[in-house]
Structure formats: C-alpha cells, structure tokens
C-alpha positions in Angstrom: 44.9 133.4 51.2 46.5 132.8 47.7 49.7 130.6 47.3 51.7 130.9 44.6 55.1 128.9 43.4 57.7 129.9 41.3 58.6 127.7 38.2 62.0 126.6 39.9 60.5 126.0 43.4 57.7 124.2 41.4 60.4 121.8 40.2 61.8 121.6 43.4 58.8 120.2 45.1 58.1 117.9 42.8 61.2 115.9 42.1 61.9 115.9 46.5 58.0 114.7 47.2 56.7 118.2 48.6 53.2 118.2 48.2 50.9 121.2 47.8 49.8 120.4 50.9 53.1 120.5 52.6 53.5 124.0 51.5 49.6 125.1 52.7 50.8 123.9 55.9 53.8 126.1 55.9 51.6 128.9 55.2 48.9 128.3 57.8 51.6 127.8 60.5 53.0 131.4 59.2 49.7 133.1 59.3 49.4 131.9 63.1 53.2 133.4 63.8 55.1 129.8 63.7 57.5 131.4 61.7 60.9 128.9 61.7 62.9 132.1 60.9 61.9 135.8 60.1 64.3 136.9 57.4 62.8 140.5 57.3 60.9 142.8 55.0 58.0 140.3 54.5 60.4 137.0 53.8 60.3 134.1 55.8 62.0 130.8 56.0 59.9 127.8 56.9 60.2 124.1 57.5 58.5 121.9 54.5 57.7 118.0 54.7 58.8 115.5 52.8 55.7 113.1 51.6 55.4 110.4 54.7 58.0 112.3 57.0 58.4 115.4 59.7 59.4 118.8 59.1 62.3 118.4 61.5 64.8 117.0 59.0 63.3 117.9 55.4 63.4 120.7 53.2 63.4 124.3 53.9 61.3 126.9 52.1 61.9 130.9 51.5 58.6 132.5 51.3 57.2 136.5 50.8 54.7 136.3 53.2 52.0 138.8 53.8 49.2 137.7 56.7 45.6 136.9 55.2 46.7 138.3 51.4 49.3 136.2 49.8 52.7 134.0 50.1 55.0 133.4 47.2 57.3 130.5 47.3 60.1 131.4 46.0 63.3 128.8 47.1 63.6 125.4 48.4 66.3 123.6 49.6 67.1 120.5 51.3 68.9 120.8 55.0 71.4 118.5 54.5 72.7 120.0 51.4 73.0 123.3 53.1 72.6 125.2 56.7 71.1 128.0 55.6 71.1 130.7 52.9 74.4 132.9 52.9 74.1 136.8 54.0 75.0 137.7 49.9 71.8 135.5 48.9 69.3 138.0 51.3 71.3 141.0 50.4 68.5 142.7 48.1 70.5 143.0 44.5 70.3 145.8 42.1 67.3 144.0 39.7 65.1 143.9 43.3 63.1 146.9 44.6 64.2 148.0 48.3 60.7 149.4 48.5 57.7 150.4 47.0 
C-alpha cells in the first residue's frame, strides 16, 4: 500500500503531533473496513491520534482510499474546531473530475 500526504495536510500533521504512524494506522484500519465514515466515490473520513492520546477526541482525516493500491491524505482537521466538513466542501467542483 502507498501513502501519500498533501503539502497542506503535511503541515497539518506536524504542527498538531500526528505522526506517520498515526496516519498508517488510519489506513490499515480502512483497508480492514473500520471506515469512521464513507464519504463516497473512494473518499473516506477517518479518526487520527494525537502523539500520546486516543483517536476518540483528536483530529480527523479525509482520505482517497483505494483497498491494497493507494490512500492520499488530503485534509485534516481537529474535532473541536469543527463537526464535520459542510455538504459544499464534498460537492465535487468544476477543477475536479466526476469520473474517469
């Protein structure tokens, strides 16, 4: 499986304490279907750790996920700054392929 991060959710990790292996995790539980939320189309929301704490109350990540190929990290975001992403943010936007 290859992992890859987007230069903002890069930045992301690393000033909140999300370690590489934080976001491994995340994928492994994804590839055995513990998916926190299915977004559709591939995209998945899943619960991140903070270094030295639980998943519960941390950081939530927005991943492209495709089982045994590839996941690509794209946003981050901490729970108590905000719920959850608003229905305009999934909406795919005129720059974003609908399909291939």
């Amino acid at each position: 499986m290859r992992m890859f991060k987007t230069k903002p959710l890069a930045c992301f990790a690393g000033r909140k304490g999300i370690t590489d292996e934080a976001l491994c995790d995340a994928v492994a539980r994804a590839a055995r279907v513990l998916v926190d939320a299915d977004l559709g189309g591939g995209v998945i929301k899943q619960r991140s750790a903070r270094r030295g704490q639980g998943r519960a109350s941390a950081f939530r990540t927005i991943v492209v996920f495709r089982r045994e190929d590839r996941a690509f990290f794209l946003y981050g975001f901490a729970k108590s700054a905000r719920a959850n992403l608003r229905r305009d943010e999934l909406e795919p936007s005129g720059c974003w392929p609908t399909s291939i």
